[in-house]
C-alpha positions in Angstrom: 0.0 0.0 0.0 1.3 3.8 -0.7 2.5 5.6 2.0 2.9 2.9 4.5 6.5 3.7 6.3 8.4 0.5 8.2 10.8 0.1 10.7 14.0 -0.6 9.7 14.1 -3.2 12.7 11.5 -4.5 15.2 13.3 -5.5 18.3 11.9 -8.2 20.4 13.0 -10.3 24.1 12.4 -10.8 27.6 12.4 -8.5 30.3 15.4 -7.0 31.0 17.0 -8.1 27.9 18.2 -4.5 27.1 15.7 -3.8 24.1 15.4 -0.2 24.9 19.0 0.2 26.0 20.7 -1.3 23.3 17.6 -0.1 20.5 18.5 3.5 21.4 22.3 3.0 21.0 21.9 1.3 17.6 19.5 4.0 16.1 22.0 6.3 17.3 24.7 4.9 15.5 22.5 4.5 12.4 21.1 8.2 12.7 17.2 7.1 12.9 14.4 7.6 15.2 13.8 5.1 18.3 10.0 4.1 19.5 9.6 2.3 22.6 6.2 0.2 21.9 5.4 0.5 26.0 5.9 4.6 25.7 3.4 4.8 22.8 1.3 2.5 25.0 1.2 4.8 28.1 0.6 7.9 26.1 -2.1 6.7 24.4 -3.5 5.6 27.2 -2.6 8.4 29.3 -1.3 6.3 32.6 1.4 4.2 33.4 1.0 0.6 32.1 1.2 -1.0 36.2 -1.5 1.6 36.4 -3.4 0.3 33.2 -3.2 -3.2 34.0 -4.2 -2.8 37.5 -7.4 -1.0 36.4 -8.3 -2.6 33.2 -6.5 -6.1 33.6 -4.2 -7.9 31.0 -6.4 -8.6 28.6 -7.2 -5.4 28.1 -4.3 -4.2 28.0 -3.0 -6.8 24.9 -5.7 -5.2 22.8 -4.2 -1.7 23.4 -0.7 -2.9 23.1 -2.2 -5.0 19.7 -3.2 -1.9 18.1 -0.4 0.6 18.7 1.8 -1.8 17.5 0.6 -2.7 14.4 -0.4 0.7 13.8 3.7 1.7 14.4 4.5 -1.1 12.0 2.7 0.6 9.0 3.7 4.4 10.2 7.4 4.1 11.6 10.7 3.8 10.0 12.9 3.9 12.5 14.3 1.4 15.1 11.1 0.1 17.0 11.2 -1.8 20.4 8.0 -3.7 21.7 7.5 -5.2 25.3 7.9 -8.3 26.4 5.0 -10.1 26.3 4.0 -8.3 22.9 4.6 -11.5 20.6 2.8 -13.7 22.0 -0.5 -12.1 20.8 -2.4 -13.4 17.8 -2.2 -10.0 16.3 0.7 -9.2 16.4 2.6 -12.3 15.4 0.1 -11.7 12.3 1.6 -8.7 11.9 5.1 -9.4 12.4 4.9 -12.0 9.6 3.5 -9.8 7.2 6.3 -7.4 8.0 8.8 -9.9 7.7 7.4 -10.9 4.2 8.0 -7.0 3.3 11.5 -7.3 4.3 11.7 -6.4 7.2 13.9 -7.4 10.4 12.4 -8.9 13.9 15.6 -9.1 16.0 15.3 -11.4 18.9 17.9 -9.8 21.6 18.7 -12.7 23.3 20.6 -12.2 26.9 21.7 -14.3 28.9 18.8 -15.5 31.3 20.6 -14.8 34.7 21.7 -10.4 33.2 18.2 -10.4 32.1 16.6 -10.9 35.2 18.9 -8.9 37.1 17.9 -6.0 34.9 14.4 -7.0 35.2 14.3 -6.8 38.8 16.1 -3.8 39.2 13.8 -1.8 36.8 10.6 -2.2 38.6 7.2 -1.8 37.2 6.5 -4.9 35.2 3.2 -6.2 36.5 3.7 -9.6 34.7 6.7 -10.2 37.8 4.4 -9.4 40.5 5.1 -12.1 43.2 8.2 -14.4 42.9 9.9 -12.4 40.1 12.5 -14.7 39.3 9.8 -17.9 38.9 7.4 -15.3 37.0 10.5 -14.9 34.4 11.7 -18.4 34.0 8.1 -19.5 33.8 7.5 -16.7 30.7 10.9 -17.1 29.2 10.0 -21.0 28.7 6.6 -19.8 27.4 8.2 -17.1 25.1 11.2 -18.3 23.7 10.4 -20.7 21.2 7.8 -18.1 20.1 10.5 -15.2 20.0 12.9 -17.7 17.9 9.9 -18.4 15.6 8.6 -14.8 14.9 12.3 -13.2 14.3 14.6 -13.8 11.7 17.3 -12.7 13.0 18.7 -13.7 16.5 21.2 -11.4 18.5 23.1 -13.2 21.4 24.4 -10.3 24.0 25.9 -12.4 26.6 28.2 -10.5 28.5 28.4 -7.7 26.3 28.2 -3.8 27.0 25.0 -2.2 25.3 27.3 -0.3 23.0 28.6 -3.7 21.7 25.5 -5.3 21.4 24.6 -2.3 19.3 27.4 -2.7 17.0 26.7 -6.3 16.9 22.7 -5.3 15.7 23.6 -3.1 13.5 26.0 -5.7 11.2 22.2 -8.2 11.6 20.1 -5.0 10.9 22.5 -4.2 7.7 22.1 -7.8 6.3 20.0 -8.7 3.9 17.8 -12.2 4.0 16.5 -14.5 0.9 13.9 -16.6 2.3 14.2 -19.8 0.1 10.7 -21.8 0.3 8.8 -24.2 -1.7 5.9 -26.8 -1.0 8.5 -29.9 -1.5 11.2 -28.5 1.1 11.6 -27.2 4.6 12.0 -23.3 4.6 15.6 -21.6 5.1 17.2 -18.0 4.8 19.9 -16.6 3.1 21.7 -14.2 5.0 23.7 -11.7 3.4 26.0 -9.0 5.0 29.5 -8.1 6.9 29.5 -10.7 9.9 26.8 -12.9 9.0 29.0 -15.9 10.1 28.1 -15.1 13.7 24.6 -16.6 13.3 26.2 -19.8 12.9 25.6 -21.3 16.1 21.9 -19.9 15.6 20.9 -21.9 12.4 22.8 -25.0 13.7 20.3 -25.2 16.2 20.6 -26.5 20.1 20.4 -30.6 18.6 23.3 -31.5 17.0 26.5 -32.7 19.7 29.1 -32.7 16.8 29.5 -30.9 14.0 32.1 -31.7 11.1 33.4 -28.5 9.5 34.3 -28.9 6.4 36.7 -26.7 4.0 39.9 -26.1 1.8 43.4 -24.8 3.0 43.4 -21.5 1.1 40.0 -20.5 3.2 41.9 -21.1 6.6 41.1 -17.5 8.3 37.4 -18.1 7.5 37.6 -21.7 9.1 39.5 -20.7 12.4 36.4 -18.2 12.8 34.0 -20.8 12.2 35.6 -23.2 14.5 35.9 -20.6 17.4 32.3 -20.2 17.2 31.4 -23.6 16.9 33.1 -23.9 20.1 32.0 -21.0 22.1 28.8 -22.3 21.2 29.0 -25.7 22.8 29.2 -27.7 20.0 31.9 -30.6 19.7 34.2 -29.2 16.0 36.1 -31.2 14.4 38.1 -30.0 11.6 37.8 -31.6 8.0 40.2 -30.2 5.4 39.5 -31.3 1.6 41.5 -30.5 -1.3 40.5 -26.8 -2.9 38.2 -26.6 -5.9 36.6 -29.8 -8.1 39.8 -31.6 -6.8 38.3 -31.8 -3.7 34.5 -32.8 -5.3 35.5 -37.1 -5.6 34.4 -40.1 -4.5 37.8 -40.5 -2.9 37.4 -37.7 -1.0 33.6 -38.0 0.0 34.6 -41.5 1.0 37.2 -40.2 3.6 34.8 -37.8 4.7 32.5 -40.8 5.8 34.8 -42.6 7.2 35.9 -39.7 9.1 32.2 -39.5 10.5 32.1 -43.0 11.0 35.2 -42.9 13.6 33.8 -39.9 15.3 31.1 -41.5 16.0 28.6 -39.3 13.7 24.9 -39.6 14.5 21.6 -38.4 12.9 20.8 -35.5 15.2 24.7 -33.7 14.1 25.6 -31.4 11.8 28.0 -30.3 8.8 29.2 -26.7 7.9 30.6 -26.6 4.5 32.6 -23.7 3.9 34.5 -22.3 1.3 33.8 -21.9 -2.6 31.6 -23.9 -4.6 33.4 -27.3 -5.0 33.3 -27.4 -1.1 29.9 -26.3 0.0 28.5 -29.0 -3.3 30.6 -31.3 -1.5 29.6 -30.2 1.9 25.9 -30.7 1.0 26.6 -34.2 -0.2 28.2 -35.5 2.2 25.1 -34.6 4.7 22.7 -35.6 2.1 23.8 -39.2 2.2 25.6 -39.4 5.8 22.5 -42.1 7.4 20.3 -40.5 4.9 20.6 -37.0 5.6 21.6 -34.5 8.6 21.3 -31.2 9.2 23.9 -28.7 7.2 24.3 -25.6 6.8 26.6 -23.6 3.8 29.2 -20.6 4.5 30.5 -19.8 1.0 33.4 -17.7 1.0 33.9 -16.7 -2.7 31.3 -14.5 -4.9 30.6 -17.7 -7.1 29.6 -20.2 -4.3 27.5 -16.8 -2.4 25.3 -16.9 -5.8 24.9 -20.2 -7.1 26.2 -23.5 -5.0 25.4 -22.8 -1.7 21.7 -21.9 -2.3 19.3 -24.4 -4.1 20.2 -27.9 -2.5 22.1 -29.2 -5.5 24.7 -31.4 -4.3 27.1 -33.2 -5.9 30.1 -34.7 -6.7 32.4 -35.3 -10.1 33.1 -38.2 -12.1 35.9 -39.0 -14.8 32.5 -38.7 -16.9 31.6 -35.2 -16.2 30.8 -32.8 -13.9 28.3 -33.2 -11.1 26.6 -36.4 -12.5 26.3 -38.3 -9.1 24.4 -35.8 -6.3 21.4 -35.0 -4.7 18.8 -32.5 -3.9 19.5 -31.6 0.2 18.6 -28.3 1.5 20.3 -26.9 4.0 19.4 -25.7 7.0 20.7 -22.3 6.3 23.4 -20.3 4.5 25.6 -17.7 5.3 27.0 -15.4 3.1 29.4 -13.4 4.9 30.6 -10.2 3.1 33.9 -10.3 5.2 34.6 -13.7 3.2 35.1 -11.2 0.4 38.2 -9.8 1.7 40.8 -12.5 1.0 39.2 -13.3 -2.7 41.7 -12.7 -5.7 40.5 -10.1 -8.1 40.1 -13.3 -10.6 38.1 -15.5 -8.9 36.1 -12.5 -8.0 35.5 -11.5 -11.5 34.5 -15.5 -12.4 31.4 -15.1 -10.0 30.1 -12.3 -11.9 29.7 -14.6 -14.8 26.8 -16.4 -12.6 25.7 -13.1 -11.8 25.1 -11.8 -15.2 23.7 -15.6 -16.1 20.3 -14.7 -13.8 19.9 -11.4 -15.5 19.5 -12.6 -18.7 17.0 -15.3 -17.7 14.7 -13.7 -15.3 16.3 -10.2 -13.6 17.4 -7.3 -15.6 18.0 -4.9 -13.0 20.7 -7.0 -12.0 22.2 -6.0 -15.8 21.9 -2.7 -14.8 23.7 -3.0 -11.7 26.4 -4.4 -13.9 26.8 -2.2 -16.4 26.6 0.6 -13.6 29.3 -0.2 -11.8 31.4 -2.4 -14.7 34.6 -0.3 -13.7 34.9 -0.9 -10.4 33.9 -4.8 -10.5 36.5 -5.2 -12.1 39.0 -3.4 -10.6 37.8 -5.6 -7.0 40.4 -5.2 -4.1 39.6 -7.7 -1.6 41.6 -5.2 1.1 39.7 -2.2 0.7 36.5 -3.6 -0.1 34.5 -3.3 3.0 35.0 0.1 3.4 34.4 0.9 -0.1 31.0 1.8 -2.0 31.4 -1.3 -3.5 30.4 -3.7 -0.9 26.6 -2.3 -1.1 26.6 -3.1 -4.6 27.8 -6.5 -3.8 25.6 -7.4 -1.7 22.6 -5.8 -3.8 23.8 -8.1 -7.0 24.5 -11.2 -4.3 20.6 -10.5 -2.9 19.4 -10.0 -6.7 21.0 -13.2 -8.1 20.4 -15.9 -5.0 16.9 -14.1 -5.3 16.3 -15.5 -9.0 17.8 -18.8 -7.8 15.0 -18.6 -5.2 12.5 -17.8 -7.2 13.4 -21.1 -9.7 14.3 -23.5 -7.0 10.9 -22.6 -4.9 8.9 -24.0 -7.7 11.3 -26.7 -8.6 13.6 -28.1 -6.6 14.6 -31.2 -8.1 15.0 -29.6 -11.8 11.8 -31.1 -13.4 11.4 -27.9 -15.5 11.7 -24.5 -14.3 15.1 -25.0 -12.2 16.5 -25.9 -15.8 16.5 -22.4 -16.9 19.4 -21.8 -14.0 21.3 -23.4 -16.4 21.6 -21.2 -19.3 25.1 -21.3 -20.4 26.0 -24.5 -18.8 25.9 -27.1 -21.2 28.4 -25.6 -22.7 30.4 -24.1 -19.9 30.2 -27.6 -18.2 32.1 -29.7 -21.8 34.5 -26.2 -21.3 35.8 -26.8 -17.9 35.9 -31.1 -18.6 38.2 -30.3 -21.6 40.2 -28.0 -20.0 40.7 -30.6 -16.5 39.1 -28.0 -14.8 41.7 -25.4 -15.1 39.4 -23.0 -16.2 36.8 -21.4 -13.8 33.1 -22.6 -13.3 31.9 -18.5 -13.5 34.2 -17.8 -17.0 33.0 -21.2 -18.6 29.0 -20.1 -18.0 30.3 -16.3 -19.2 31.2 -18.0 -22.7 28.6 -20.7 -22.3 26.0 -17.3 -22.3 27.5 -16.2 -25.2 27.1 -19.2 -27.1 23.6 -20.0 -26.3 22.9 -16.5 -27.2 24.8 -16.9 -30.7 22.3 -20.3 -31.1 19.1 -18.2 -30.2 19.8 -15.6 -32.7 20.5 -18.7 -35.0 17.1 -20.1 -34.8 15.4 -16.8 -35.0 14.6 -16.1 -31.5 16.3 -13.3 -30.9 18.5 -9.9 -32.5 22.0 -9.6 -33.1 22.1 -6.7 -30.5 21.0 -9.1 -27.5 24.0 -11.5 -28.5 26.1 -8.3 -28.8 25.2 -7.2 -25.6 26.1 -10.3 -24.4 29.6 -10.1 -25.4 29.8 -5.9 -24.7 28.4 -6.7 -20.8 30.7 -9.3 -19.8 33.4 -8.6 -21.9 33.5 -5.2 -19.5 33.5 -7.1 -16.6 36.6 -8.7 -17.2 34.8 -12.1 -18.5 35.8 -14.1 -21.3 33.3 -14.6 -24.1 35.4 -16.6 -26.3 37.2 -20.2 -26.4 39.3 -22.3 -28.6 41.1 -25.1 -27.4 39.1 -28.1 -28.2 37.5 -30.1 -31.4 33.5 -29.9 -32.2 33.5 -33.4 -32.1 35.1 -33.7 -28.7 32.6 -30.6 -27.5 29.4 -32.4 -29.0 29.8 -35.7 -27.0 30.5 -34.1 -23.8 27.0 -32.0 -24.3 25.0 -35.2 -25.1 26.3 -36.1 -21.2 24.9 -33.1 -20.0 22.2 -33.6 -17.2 19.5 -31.7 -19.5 19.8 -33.8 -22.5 17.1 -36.9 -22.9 17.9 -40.2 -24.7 20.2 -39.0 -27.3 18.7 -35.3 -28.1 20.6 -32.2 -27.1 18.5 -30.0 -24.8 19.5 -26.3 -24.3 18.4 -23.5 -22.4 17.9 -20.5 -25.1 16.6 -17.0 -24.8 13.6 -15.2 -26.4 14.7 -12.0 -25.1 16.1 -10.6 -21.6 14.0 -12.1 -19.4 12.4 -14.5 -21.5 14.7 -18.4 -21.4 12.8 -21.1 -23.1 14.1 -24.8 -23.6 15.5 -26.0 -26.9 14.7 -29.6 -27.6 17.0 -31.3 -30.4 18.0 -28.2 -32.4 19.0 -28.6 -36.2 22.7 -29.5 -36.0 24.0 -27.1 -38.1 23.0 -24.0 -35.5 24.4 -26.3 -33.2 27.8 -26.5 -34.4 27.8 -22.3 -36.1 27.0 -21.1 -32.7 30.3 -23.2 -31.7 31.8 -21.8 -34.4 31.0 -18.4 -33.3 32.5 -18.4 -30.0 36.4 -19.4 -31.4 36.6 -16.7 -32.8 
């Protein structure tokens, strides 16, 4: 609706937990307004709320609280901070959904029990303590919390912390930005994009598994000693898994060591994997949980700008065969996935740049402000510098392209999760990208293959009539500026052909491509005349 204004963040928790403390230091620090839900309460209702509940009783006051909230949540856009006891109405988890589904945040400031009820008791005036204080808040807090951890999508521990550091800390979860991934064949999860993301780990794990097998390449070390600290500050028993880096590390031989890894440590059901690193560890990763006693929990902390975009989100896991590429897997979701901007830092400008080719993939099939975005800001893409990145303009634009591009994924894998139809069009570019990277043993770069894959599929549209010579030149202008290649030659038709009639999309012995009507518009290509198929080859050598 039109003029409707929302908070940046709703802030929920129990008693004492330091919302309006720590809401007024963070909306300091972010230069916005702060609303304390129990003052708008009391000044509606002209009294103090002990004063309101003692005349009126609770239920009365829930309605009051009921409508001034949800009133605030369509006429506020600042940092907003409600009581208590405020989620657990009907109404207003109605309304926190909906505001969730806009985008918004529900922050669950989560102290530590014994601070909060110190706090509590020292405040005074909170009519739902009345009697044995500490009783009344263990009582409400086991009531409460699995509400609180429902309604809020994002989950801020404060244990031990000064209110200026929780602040900080709310801020980075405030500044993130979250893909909800759905679909009526799988279990819901986020993706949660932003600088210091990674700290939610512990969060999206959940309080079941014991042990939890992390997962991850050498080159990615930094990222991994982070995970591991807060595996284990968390409680959780972390035991360190390293696999060879890129599709070296996506075998048989190496899955197989990863089970019997498991098997030793005495790996049940109820634990957990963490795949981090780029693609080729969290497809591994995924895998491995996937078919560890039939599936456990997992969740994906991609460190480069290729695995933020396209492996870790979708539940396509896999592994390689002398074959091809990714022809033994599964479809796992995971539990969550964390793509933490600060991963950024350490990427080479080239392995950078290959991620962009994804990027650029799911704008021309579904998403064409993410075009824009790229041709806006070609220059300085190119030019990445992991070292000065987060304090440059261009992490915003990173993380608008990474919400953009896992949102089209999203969107695809939603309606189709195990690539019956719709997921196919993810795909664009890959059939030949994928018989690229086998001929070249993997040397070259899953993102540059899919950037001359585009091209080529493009060049085989305009062949069959389906689209201009400026949309294929476009092809070639866009990524050629983002320092992608659009051309290869190092390997016969013949050699090309058969590895495309492996391909996962071709049926029996027909060729099946993902084509393009226009930007926006991919269609699938069933058994094209073999001529186009071979010019459009032709095309790209040159």
């Amino acid at each position: 609706m039109a003029g409707i204004r929302r908070p940046v963040a709703v802030i929920i928790g129990m008693m004492g937990a330091g919302k309006t403390r720590v809401g007024k230091e963070v909306a300091q620090m972010m230069n916005l307004p702060f609303a304390d839900a129990d003052n708008e309460i009391e000044y509606d209702a002209g009294m103090r709320i002990p004063e309101y509940f003692e005349k009126y009783g609770e239920s009365e006051f829930r309605k009051l609280e009921s409508d001034v909230v949800l009133d605030m949540l369509e006429d506020f856009d600042g940092i907003f901070s409600l009581g208590g006891g405020a989620p657990m109405t009907p109404s207003i988890q109605e309304g926190l959904v909906r505001y969730v589904a806009s985008g918004g945040k529900v922050v669950y400031l989560m102290a530590d029990p014994e601070e909060a009820m110190e706090r509590a008791n020292r405040g005074g005036g909170r009519p739902m303590l009345n009697g044995d204080a500490n009783m009344r808040w263990k009582k409400l807090y086991k009531e409460r919390d699995p509400v609180f951890r429902r309604v809020a999508n994002v989950h801020v521990g404060t244990r031990g912390q000064s209110p200026q550091a929780a602040a900080r800390k709310l801020m980075e979860m405030i500044d993130q930005r979250i893909v909800h991934v759905t679909g009526s064949t799988i279990e819901p999860y986020d993706v949660h994009i932003g600088e210091g993301v990674m700290g939610q780990l512990a969060q999206i794990l959940g309080s079941k598994p014991v042990k939890v097998a992390l997962i991850h390449t050498q080159p990615v070390q930094r990222h991994s000693d982070r995970a591991r600290t807060l595996l284990r500050q968390a409680g959780y028993d972390a035991y360190d898994i390293i696999i060879p880096d890129a599709e070296a590390g996506k075998t048989i031989e190496v899955a197989n060591g990863i089970w019997q890894r498991l098997g030793d440590e005495g790996f049940t059901r109820s634990d957990a994997i963490v795949g981090l690193g780029g693609g080729a560890a969290t497809d591994l990763a995924g895998f491995v949980a996937a078919t560890w006693m039939r599936g456990i929990r997992y969740v994906n902390c991609p460190t480069s700008l290729l695995a933020m975009v396209d492996a870790s989100t979708g539940g396509k896991t896999g592994i390689n065969t002398p074959q091809g590429k990714n022809l033994v897997g599964s479809f796992y979701t995971p539990a969550g996935v964390l793509a933490d901007l600060k991963s950024l830092t350490s990427l080479p400008n080239d392995i950078f740049i290959e991620g962009l080719g994804e990027v650029a993939k799911s704008g021309f099939i579904m998403d064409p402000e993410i075009l824009q975005i790229l041709e806006d800001h070609a220059d300085e893409l190119r030019a990445f510098d992991g070292s000065a990145f987060l304090d440059s303009g261009l992490k915003d634009v990173v993380a608008e392209l990474i919400e953009h591009t896992v949102g089209v994924k999203a969107y695809h894998v939603s309606a189709d999760l195990k690539e019956a139809g719709l997921r196919e069009f993810l795909n664009y570019g890959h059939t030949l990208g994928h018989a690229i990277e086998k001929l070249e043993h993997f040397r070259w770069r899953h993102g540059n293959a899919v950037a001359v894959g585009c091209v080529y599929a493009a060049e085989l549209s305009h062949l069959l009539g389906y689209i201009d010579q400026d949309l294929v030149d476009y092809h070639r202008s866009l990524l050629e500026s983002l320092g992608l290649p659009t051309s290869w030659n190092n390997g016969t038709w013949d050699d090309v052909l058969a590895l495309m009639h492996r391909d996962k999309k071709a049926r029996g012995n027909k060729l099946r491509f993902v084509v393009l009507e226009g930007v926006g518009k991919p269609i699938h290509l069933e058994d094209p005349p073999a001529d186009a198929v071979e010019e459009a080859f032709r095309r790209i050598q040159q």
